[in-house]
C-alpha positions in Angstrom: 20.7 5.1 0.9 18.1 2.6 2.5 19.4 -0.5 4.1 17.3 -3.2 1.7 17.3 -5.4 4.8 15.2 -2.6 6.8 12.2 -2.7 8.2 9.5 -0.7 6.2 6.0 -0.2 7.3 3.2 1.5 6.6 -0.4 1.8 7.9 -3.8 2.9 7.1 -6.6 3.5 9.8 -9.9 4.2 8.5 -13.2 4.3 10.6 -16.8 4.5 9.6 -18.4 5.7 12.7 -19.1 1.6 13.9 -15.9 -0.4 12.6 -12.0 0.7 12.6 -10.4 -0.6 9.8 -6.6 -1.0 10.7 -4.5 -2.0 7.5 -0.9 -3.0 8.5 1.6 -4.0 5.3 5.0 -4.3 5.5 8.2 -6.0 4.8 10.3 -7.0 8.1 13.5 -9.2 8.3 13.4 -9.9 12.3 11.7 -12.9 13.4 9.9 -12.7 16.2 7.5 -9.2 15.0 4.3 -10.9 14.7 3.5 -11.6 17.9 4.2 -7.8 18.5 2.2 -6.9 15.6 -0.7 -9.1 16.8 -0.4 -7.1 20.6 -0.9 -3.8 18.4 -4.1 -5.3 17.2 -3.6 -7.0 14.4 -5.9 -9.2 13.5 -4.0 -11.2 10.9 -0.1 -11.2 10.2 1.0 -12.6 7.3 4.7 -13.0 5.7 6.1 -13.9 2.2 8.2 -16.3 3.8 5.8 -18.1 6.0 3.2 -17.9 2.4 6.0 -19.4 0.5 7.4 -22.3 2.6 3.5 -23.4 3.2 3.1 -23.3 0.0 5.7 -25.1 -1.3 4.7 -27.9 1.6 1.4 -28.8 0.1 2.3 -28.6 -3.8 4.6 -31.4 -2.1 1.8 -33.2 -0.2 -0.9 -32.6 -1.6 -0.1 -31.7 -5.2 -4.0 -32.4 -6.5 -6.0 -30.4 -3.5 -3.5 -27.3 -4.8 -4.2 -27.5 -8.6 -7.7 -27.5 -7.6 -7.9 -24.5 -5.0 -5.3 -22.9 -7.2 -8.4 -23.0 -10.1 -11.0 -22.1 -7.1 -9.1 -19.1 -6.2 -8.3 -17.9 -10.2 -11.7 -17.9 -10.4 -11.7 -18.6 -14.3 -14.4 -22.0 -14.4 -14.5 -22.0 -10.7 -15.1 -19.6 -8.4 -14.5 -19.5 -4.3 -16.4 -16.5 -2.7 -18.0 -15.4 0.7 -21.2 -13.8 1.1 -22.8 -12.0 4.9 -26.5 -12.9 5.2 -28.4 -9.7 6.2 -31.6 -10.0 8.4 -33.6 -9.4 6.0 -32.5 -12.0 4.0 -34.7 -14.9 2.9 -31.7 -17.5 3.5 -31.9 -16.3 7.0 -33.8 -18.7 9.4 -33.3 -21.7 6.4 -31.4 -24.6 6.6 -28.9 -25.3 4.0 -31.5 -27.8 2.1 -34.3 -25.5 2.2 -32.8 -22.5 1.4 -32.5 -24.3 -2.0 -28.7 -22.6 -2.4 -27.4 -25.5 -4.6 -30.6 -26.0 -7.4 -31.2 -22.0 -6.9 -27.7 -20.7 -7.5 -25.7 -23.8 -8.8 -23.1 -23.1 -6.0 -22.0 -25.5 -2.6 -21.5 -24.2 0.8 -18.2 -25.9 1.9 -18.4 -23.5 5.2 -20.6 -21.6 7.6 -18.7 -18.8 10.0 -21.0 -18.8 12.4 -20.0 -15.2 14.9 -18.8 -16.3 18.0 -18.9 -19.8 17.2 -16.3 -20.0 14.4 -15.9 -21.4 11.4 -18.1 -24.9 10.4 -16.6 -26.8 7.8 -19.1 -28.8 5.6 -21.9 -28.1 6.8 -24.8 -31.0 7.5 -28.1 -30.2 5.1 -30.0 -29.5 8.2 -27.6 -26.6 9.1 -29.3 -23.9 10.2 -28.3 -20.6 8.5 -28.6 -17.4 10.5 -28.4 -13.5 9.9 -24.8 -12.7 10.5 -23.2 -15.8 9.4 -21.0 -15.9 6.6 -21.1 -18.5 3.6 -18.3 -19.8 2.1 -19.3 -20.9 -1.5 -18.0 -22.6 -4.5 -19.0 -22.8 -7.6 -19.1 -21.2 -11.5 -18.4 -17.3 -11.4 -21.4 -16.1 -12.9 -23.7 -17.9 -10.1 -22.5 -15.7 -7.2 -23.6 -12.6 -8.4 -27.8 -13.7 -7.2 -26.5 -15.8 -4.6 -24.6 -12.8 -2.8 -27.8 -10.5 -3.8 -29.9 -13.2 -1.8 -27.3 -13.1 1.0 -27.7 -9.3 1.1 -31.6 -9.4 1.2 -32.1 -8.0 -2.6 -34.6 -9.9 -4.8 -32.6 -11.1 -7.6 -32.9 -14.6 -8.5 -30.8 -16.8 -11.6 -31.3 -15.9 -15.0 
């Protein structure tokens, strides 16, 4: 039979003519793989163990922020999503306060990722917001369908 302490993988590779899209899941008792896996190309290694001990650390420290990302990330009265603005966009070229994001859609931007600039946590009102960048939004579920549509360039607006 299979030793349960053995290293199983699996991959998936897909490719769309522009992007390859390298999936990587598996279970691995040596320490010391990700670094290997990261030299392969991963772009993100993640392990139950290293989910598990981080998490019990901040229901420890900080037992209030985790109650309240654990309801952000249910997504039952509060919602934590992303959404790519497109070029054609009309967020594109706004900043955060005229882009009208909060009275428009109900929702906060607690993040800009900004390509090849990184990730800008809570973002200044005057924050420019560009074609490429990615929002990070929180806010009640059924505001982020319009919101992502505005992201993407469609028309839709709030009922």
């Amino acid at each position: 039979g299979l030793d349960p302490n053995a290293d199983l993988w699996e991959g998936l590779i897909a490719s769309n003519g522009k992007d390859t899209v390298v999936l990587l899941r598996g279970r691995f008792s040596a320490m010391g793989l990700e670094p290997k896996l990261e030299r392969a190309g991963a772009q993100r290694v993640i392990t139950p163990h290293h989910i598990g001990g981080r998490r019990i650390a901040q229901v420890m420290l900080r037992p209030t922020v985790t109650d309240f990302m654990d309801l952000a990330l249910q997504g039952k009265n509060l919602q934590m999503e992303e959404a790519r603005v497109a070029e054609n966009s009309t967020l594109a070229g706004t900043t955060l306060i005229t882009s009208g994001i909060r009275p428009r859609f109900g929702l906060m931007i607690i993040a800009i990722d900004k390509p090849g600039t990184g990730m800008l946590f809570n973002p200044q009102p005057n924050q420019l917001i560009e074609a490429g960048d990615t929002l990070i939004a929180v806010g009640p579920p059924e505001n982020f369908a319009a919101f992502q549509a505005a992201a993407r360039g469609e028309t839709a607006e709030p009922a």
